[in-house]
N, C-alpha and C positions, 0 to 999 in steps of 0.2 A: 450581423452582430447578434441579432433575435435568434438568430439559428445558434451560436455558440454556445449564447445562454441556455438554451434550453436543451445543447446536450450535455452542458455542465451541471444543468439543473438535474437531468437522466442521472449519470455517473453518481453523482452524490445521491442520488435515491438509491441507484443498487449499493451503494455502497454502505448506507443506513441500515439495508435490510442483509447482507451479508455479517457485516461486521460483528454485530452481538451474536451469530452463532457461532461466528470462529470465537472469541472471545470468551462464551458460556462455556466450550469442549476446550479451550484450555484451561480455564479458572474451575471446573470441572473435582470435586461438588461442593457447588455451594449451600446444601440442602442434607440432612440427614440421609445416609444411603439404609434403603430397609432391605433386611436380609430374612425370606424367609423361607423355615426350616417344613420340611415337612412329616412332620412327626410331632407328639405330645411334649410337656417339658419335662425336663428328667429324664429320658432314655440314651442312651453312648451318643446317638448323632446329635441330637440337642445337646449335651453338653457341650462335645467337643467345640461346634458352631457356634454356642454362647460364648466358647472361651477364645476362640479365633476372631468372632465381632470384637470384645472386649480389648481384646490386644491391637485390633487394626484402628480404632479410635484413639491410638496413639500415633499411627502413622497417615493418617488422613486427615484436612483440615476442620472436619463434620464428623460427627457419631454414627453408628453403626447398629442399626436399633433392630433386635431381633422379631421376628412376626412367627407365632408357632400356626402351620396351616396342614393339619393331620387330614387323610382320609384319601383313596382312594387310589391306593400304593405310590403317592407322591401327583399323583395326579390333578389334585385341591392346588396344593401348591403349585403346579406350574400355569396352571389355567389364570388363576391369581395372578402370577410375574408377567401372563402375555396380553393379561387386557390393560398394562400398564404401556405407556411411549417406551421405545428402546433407546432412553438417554441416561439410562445405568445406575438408576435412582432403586432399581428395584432388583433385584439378583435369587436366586433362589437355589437350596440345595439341591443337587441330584445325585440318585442311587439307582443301580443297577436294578432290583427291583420294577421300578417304576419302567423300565426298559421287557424287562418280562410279565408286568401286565399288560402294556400295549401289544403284546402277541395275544393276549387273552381275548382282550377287550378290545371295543372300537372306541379309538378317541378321537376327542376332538382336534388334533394337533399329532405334531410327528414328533416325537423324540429325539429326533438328531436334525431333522431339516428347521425346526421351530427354534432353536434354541443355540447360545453362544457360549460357549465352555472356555472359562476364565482360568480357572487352576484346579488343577488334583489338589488333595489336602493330604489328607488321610487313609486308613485301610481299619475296618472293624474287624477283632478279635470274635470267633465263636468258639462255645464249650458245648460238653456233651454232659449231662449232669444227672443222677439219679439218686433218690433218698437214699442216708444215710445206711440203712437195713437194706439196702437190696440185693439179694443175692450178686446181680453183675460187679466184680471185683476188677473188672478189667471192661474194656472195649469188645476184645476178644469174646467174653464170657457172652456178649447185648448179643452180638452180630451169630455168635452159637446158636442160642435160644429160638433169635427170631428164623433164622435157617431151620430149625425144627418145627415151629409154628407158623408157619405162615399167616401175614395177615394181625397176624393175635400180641406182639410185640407194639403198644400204644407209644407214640410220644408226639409232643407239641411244640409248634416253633411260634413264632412270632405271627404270622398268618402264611394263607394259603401266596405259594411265589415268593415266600419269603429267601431269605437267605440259608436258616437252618433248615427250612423243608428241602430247597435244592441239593445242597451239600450232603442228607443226609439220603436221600436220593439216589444221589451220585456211588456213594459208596455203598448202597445198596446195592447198585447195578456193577460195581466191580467184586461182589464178593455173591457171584452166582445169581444174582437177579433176586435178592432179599426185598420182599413185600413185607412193608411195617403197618401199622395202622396209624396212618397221620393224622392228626385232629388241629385244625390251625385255629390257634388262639387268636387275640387281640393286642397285640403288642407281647413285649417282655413281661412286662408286671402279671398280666393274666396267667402266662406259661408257668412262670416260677409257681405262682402260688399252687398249680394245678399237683405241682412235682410235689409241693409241702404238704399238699391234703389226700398224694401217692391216688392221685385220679387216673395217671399215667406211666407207664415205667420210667421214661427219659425226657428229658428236653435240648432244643439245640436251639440255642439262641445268645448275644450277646452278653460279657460279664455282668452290663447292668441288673439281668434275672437274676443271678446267681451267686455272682461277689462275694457280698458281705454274708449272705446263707453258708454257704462254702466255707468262711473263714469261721463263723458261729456253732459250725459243724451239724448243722440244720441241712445239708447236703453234701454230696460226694461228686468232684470232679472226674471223670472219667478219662476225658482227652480234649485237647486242644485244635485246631483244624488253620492255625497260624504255619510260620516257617521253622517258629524255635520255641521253646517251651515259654512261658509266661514266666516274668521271673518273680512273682509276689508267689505263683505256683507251681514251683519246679519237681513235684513230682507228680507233678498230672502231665503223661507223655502227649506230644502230637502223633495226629491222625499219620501223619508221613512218616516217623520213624517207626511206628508200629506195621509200616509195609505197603500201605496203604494206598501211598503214591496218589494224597491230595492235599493240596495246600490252599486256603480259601480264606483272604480276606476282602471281604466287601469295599471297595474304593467310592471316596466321599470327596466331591466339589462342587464346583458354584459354575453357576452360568448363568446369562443374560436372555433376555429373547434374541430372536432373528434379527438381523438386520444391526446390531449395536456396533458402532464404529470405532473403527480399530483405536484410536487415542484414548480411547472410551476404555475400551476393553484394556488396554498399557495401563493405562492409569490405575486401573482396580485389579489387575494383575501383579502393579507391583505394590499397592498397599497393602494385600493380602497378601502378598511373600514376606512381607516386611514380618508382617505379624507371624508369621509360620516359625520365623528366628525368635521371635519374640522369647526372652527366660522364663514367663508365667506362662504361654502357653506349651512351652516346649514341656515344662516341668507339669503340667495338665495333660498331656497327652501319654508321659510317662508314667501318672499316678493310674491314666486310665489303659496303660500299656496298648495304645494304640497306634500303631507304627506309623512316621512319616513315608506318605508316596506322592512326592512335590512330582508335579506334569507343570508345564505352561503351557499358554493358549493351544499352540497347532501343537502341539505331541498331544495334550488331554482332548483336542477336537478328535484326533483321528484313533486313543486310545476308544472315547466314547462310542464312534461311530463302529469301530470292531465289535466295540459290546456290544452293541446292541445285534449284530448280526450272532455271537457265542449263546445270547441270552435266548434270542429265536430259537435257534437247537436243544436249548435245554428245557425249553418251555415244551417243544411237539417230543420232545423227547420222554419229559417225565410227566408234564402237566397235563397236558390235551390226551384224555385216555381215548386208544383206538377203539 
C-alpha cells in the first residue's frame, strides 16, 4: 500500500513539473514579445518593423514592443536575442548583410546554426542618386566616366558590406571591371547628406537617404536596382531594363535563437502573417514601396542558409582584396 502511495506520490510530482511547461507553450505569450531591430530609428528597416510590431499587437494576446539595437552590421542585435532563453519572448531582425560581415569578421555565433527563422517579411528598394547639377544624366553617363577614370568616380552607401556597396560592385564587375571609389558612410542619413554637400558624385542606398531630397528636387534619381520601376517614381528606369541584368532587393525577417520550439516558432509565425495582411501595414509598405516577400519557417530557414553561402562569394569576391 506504502509502495502505491509513494508511486502516486512520484506520478503526481512529474506531473507538477511537466504540466506548466506544456501549459506556458500553449497559452504562449503571456508577456510582451520584444522585437529587436537592428539598426537606428527612422531608417526603411526600422520603419517597416515598427509598422509590422504595431499591426501584430492586434493579432497576439500581448504587445509587441520594439528594441532599436544598431552596430555591428546587425551583430549587436543578434548577440542581444542569444543571451536571452529560447521561449520566443525575444526575436530579432535579420539582413543579409549581417550574413557578409560574418565572412569579414570573426563572431561569436554562427549565422545560420545559432538562429531560428520565423518568416520573410519584406524586400528593400535601392536607388542610385547624384545632385541635382551633375553632369551624369543617365546611369549610362556614371558607369562612362568612371570606365574612363578609374578609381576617381566617388560614391557612398550605407557602410562598408552594405547593401548599396555590393550591388554597386556587382555592376561594376559586369560592365568591364569598373573600379569606383567607395567611401562607406554611416548609415542613410550620413550618405544623403554627403550627396547634398556634392562630397561625392553618387550614392546607393535605401529611399530613406533620398526620398523626400528627390521629390524637393534637391537630388536626381538616376536608377532603381528593384524589379519594376518605383511607382511614386516612374521615370527613374531600373538597373535591369537599362541591360544590366540585376535585380537587388535586400530580404528583411525575424528569427528566434537556436533551439526555439516549434509551437513557439507556429505561434509567432502566424501572428506575424496576420500582421503582414494587415490594411495599415500593407498600406505602410506601399507608401514605403517596399515589396512583400512572405517565406514561412522552413522555405525562409533554407532561403537563409543559401544566403548565406551567395553572401560568402560576394564578400571574397568584391570585399576581401587579393
Amino acid at each position: 500500500m506504502f509502495r502505491r502511495l509513494g508511486l502516486l506520490a512520484a506520478s503526481v510530482l512529474v506531473a507538477s513539473t511537466v504540466l506548466p511547461a506544456v501549459a506556458t507553450a500553449a497559452e504562449f505569450p503571456v508577456r510582451p514579445i520584444t522585437m529587436v531591430i537592428p539598426y537606428t530609428p527612422g531608417g526603411a528597416t526600422d520603419r517597416t518593423f515598427r509598422s509590422l510590431a504595431q499591426a501584430a499587437g492586434k493579432y497576439f494576446p500581448q504587445p509587441v514592443v520594439v528594441e532599436n539595437k544598431a552596430g555591428g552590421s546587425g551583430a549587436v542585435a543578434i548577440t542581444s536575442m542569444l543571451g536571452k532563453p529560447a521561449d520566443g519572448y525575444t526575436v530579432t531582425v535579420i539582413v543579409s548583410v549581417l550574413q557578409r560581415a560574418s565572412h569579414q569578421n570573426k563572431f561569436s555565433f554562427d549565422t545560420v546554426k545559432d538562429v531560428t527563422p520565423i518568416i520573410q517579411v519584406a524586400g528593400l528598394q535601392y536607388g542610385i542618386v547624384v545632385p541635382p547639377d551633375s553632369p551624369y544624366q543617365s546611369l549610362k553617363d556614371l558607369l562612362d566616366d568612371a570606365q574612363r577614370r578609374p578609381g576617381m568616380v566617388s560614391y557612398m552607401s550605407a557602410g562598408l558590406g552594405s547593401g548599396g556597396h555590393i550591388y554597386m560592385e556587382e555592376i561594376g564587375a559586369a560592365n568591364g571591371g569598373i573600379q569606383f571609389n567607395h567611401i562607406p558612410a554611416n548609415g542613410d542619413a550620413q550618405a544623403a547628406l554627403a550627396v547634398l554637400g556634392k562630397q561625392v558624385d553618387f550614392i546607393a542606398v535605401t529611399p530613406g537617404g533620398w526620398e523626400s531630397n528627390v521629390k524637393a528636387g534637391k537630388l536626381r534619381l538616376l536608377a532603381t536596382l528593384g524589379e519594376k520601376r518605383m511607382k511614386k517614381f516612374p521615370d527613374a528606369p531600373t538597373v535591369k531594363e537599362l541591360g544590366y541584368k540585376i535585380v537587388h532587393l535586400t530580404p528583411l525577417g525575424l528569427a528566434g535563437p537556436k533551439g526555439l520550439p516549434p509551437e513557439i516558432v507556429k505561434t509567432l509565425h502566424d501572428g506575424f502573417r496576420k500582421a503582414m495582411d494587415d490594411p495599415a501595414f500593407v498600406a505602410s509598405m506601399d507608401e514605403m514601396e517596399n515589396p512583400l516577400l512572405y517565406l514561412g519557417p522552413d522555405a525562409y530557414a533554407k532561403a537563409w542558409a543559401a544566403s548565406d553561402i551567395e553572401e560568402g562569394e560576394r564578400v571574397r569576391r568584391f570585399l576581401i582584396k587579393k
